[in-house]
N, C-alpha and C positions, 0 to 999 in steps of 0.2 A: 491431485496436483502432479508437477511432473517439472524436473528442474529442468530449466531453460533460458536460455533469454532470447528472447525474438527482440529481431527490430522491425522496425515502421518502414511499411515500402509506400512509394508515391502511388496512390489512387484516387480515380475521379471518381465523385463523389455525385449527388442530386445535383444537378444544375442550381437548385434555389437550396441547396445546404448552407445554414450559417457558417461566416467564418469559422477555423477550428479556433484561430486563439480566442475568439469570443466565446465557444462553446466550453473551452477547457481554462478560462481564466481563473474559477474557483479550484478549480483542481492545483493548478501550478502555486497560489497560496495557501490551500489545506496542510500540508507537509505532515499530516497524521490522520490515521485512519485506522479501522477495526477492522478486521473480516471477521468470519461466525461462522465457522464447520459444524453442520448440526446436521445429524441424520442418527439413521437406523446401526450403524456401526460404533455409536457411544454406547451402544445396548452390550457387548461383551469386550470392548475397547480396542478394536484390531483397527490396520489400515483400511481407511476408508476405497470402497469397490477392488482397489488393489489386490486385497487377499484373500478374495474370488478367484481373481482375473490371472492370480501368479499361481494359481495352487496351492498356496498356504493354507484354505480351508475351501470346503466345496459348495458350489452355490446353492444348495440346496440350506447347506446349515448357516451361511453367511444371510439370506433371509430371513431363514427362522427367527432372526432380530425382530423383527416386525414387530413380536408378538410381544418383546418387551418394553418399544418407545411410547411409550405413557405421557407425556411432559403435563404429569399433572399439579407438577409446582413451577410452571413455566411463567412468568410476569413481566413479558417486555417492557411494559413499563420500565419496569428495575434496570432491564437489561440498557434500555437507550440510557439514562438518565447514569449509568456506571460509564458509559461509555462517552458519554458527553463529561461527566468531571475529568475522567483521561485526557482531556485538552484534542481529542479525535474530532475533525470537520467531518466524515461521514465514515460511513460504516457499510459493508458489503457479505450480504450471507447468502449462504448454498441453498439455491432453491432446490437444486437437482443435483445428485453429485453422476458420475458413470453408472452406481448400479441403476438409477434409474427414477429411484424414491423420490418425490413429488412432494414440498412441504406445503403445497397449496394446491387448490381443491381441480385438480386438472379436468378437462372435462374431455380429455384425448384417451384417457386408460382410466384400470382401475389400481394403477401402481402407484399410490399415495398416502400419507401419512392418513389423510382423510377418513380411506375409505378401506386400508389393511394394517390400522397398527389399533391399539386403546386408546388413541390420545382422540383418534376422531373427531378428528377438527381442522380447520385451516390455521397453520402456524404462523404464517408468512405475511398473511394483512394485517395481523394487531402488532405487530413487529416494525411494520411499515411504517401503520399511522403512530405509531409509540416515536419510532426515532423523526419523526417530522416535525410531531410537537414539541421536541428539543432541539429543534432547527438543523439536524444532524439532514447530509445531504446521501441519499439512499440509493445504495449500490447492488445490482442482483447479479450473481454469481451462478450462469448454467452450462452444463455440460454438453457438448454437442453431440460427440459422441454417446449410445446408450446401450450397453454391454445386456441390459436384462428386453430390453426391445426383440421381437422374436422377427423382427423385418431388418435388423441391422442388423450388416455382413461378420464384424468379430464380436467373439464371445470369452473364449480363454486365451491368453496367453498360445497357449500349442493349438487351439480349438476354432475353426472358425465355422460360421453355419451354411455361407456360400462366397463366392468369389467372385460371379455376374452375374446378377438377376436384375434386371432394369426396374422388372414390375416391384418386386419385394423392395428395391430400394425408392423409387418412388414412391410405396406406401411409406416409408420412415421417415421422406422425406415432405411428407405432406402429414406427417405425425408431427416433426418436431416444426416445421411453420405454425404448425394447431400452438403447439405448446409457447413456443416462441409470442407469439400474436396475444396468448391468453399474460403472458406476461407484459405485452405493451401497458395492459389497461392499467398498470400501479404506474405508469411515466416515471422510471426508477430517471434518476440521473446520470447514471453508471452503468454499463451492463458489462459482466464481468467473464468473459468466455473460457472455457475449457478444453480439451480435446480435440481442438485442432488438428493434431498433428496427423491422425489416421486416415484423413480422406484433403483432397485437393478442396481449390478454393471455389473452381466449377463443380465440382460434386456437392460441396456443403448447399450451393448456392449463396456464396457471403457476400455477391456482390448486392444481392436481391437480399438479404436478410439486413445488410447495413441500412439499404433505403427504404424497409419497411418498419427499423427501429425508430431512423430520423423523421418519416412521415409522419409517425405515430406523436415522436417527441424531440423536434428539431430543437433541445437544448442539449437532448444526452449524449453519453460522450462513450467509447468502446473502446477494452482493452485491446492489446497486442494479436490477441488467440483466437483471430479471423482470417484466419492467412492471408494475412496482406491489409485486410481491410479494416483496422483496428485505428485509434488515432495514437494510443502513446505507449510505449514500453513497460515490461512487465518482466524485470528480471528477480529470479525466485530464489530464496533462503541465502546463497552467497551474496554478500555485498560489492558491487560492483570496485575494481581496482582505481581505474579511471573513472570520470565523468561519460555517463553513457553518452552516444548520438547523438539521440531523443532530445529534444526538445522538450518533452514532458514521459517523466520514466517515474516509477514506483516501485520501490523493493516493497515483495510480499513474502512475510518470513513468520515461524512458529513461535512458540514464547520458550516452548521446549524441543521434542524434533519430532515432534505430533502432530497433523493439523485438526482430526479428530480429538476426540475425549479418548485417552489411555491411561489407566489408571497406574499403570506401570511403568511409565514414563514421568521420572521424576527430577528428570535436566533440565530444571530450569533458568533459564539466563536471570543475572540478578537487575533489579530497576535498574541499579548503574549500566551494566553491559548494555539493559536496552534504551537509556538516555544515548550512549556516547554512540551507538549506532544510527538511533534519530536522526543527532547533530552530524554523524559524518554524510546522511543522505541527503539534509538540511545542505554542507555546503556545495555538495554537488548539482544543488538544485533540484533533489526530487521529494518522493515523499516515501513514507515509510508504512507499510498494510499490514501492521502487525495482529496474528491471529489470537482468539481463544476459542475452544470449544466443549460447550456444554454439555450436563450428561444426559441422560434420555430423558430425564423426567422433568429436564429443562432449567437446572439450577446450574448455576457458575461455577466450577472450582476455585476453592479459595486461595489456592496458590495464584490462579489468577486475577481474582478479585484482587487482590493486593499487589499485582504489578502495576495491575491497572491504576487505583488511589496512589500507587507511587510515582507512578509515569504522569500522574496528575497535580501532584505536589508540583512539581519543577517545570511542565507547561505551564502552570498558570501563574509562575513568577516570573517565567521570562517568555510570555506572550508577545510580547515586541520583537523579543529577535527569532522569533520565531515563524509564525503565520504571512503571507505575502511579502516574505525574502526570498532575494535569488544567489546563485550560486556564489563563493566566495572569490578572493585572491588566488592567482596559482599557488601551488604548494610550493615551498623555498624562502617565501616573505616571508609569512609565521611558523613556529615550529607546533602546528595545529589545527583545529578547524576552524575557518572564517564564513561569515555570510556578508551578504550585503543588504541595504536597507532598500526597495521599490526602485528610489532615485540615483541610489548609490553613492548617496553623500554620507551614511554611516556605516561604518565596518564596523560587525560584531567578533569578538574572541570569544573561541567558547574554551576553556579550559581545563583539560580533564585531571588534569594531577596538581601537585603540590609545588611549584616553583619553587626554585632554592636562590634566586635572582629575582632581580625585574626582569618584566617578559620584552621580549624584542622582536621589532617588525623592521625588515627590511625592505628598501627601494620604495619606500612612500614620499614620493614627489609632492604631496599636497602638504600641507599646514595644519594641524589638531587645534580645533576651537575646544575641544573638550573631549575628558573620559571621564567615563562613570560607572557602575556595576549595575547592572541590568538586575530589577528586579527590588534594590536596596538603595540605591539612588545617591553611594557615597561616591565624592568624585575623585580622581586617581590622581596621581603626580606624573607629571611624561617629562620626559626631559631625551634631548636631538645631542647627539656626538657624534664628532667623526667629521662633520661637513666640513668640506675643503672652497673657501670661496671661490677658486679655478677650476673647478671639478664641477657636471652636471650630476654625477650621480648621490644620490640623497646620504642624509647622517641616518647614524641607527636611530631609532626609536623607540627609548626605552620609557615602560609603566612600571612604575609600583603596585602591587596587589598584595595589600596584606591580608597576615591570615584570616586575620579575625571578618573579613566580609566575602570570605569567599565558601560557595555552597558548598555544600554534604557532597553532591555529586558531578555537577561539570559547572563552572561559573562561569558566567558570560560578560564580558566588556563591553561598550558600544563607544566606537569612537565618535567624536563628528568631525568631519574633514569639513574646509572651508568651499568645498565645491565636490566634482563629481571626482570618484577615486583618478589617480594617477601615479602608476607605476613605471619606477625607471626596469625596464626590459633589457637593456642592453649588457656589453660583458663588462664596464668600466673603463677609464680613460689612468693615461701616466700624463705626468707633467711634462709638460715643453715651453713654459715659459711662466718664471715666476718674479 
């Protein structure tokens, strides 16, 4: 991984490409998802390719891993079916991270869990068919770059192996179409790229790997990390200040500051931290690709296991304001996170602390048929002050929430307006005639 945020630049696409908002309609309702760092670097818990690639350790003993990824207590099963109570619409793991390691049976090299580790076996299909038969929508995450490729120009950090070789890199680059291609045949719905950033978008050939993806699977949909040719935003670990650009963006972030398995890494964010992050991506309209990663021998950490069953408690009480919401009210209305419901005839509150008051919304020009607490189904008390019958701009709008129905960790409101939201924008009026 590598922090960043790309944005989406305009590209023609196949002529016969599906629309993108029809390609990316699931996406822009999922608003939770999993990634899955799993490789040869859980084997002694260091950074994943990185601590080759910086010097931290040398590549000779950074493979030596191999010799200990076993995932002989590995059971996707388990793994989709954790992942599906977490309230997660789909789920994206490292086929290939930079150094190279293959968790499916490549048939381009022999640099694979397959064919140089004990586990010897293909990880990546039962994984596959696991999260599909829990209707989880399946995302593959590959590196473009491949630091252990001995036909790809960098290697270390200070080290490279050439600078122009046309031939050498046309072998790499008809190495990773190979690898690429052998990934069409799972028609992931996702495909999740990496490494961009070291070669141009004419070197990668991204314009030619987009439309060999869409050929293959005119539903699936590509991140950011195609230079240029991705369809939606992919900003990493910080949360975005603003509402990104995009149209369609995804914070992908650690649960600790890990995206590997480290066992030394014991910062972990609590379920609250990672609910009230959810709901702040939630009202900006995106989604949230929160990671876990396994240890070699393919069992979950139970620090994570249990973010997961808690980040699952609180999606599936408040599924409604949740899944196919768009972005909320500007910020200034509520002193909070808001979404909106598809039509935008409900506004949800999400509320992460303890109100010492009724909570208050400003400049809502529409009329409340009702509030209620999402999830508990008690209905609230509102009551309108302030409105000046000469005056266009709206009364406060104050809710009752007591304590006694409000969640453990962010409790959500749903108002119903009598039509589509309608906000006074403007700065206020004085009287001139009373």
């Amino acid at each position: 991984m590598i922090l960043c945020f790309l944005t989406i630049h305009q590209v023609v696409g196949q002529e016969n490409e599906l629309p993108k908002d029809q390609r990316l309609a699931w996406f822009k309702d999922a608003k939770l998802g999993i990634f899955i760092h799993w490789g040869i670097y859980a084997v002694n818990g260091i950074d994943e390719s990185w601590s080759f690639h910086n010097n931290y350790i040398s590549y000779e003993d950074y493979m030596k891993q191999l010799e200990g990824f076993t995932a002989k207590n590995y059971n996707p099963e388990y793994w989709a079916k954790l992942i599906k109570e977490s309230g997660a619409k789909y789920t994206v793991i490292t086929t290939k991270h930079h150094d190279g390691v293959a968790l499916w049976d490549t048939k381009q090299g022999d640099l694979s869990v397959v064919k140089r580790t004990p586990a010897k076996k293909d990880v990546l299909t039962p994984f596959v068919k696991a999260a599909r038969k829990e209707g989880l929508k399946i995302g593959l995450y590959y590196s473009l770059l491949d630091w252990s490729n001995p036909n790809y120009p960098n290697f270390l950090r200070d080290e490279k192996r050439y600078t122009d070789d046309a031939k050498r890199w046309a072998k790499f680059t008809k190495f990773n179409f190979g690898q690429i291609e052998e990934l069409t045949k799972f028609n992931p719905d996702l495909y999740w790229f990496d490494g961009d950033w070291e070669q141009s978008a004419e070197k990668w050939k991204a314009k030619e790997i987009r439309n060999l993806l869409l050929e293959k699977t005119p539903t699936t949909i590509i991140n950011s990390r195609l230079q240029g040719y991705g369809d939606y935003a992919t900003p990493e670990q910080g949360i975005p200040i603003t509402k990104p650009d995009s149209k369609y963006w995804e914070l992908c972030m650690t649960m600790n500051n890990s995206w590997g398995y480290q066992p030394n890494d014991t910062n972990y964010k609590s379920v609250n931290q990672i609910i009230r992050i959810l709901v702040d991506c939630i009202s900006m309209g995106g989604n949230l690709l929160l990671d876990i990663g396994p240890k070699p021998d393919g069992t979950i950490p139970q620090e994570q296991i249990d973010i997961l069953k808690g980040l699952g408690r609180w999606t599936n009480k408040h599924k409604s304001a949740i899944y196919g919401t768009r972005a909320g009210i500007p910020f200034g209305h509520f002193n909070g996170y808001t979404a909106l419901s598809k039509d935008k005839t409900i506004l949800y509150l999400y509320v992460d602390n303890k109100p010492n008051g009724p909570l208050l919304i400003k400049g809502l020009k529409n009329k409340v048929n009702r509030a209620w607490v999402v999830g508990n189904g008690t209905k609230l008390k509102t009551n309108v002050v302030g409105k000046q019958y000469w005056s266009d701009v709206p009364g406060l709008l104050y809710i009752d929430l007591p304590e006694d129905v409000q969640d453990q960790d962010v409790t959500v409101i749903a108002i119903q307006l009598d039509g589509e939201v309608d906000l006074y924008r403007e700065k206020g009026q004085v009287i001139e005639s009373n």
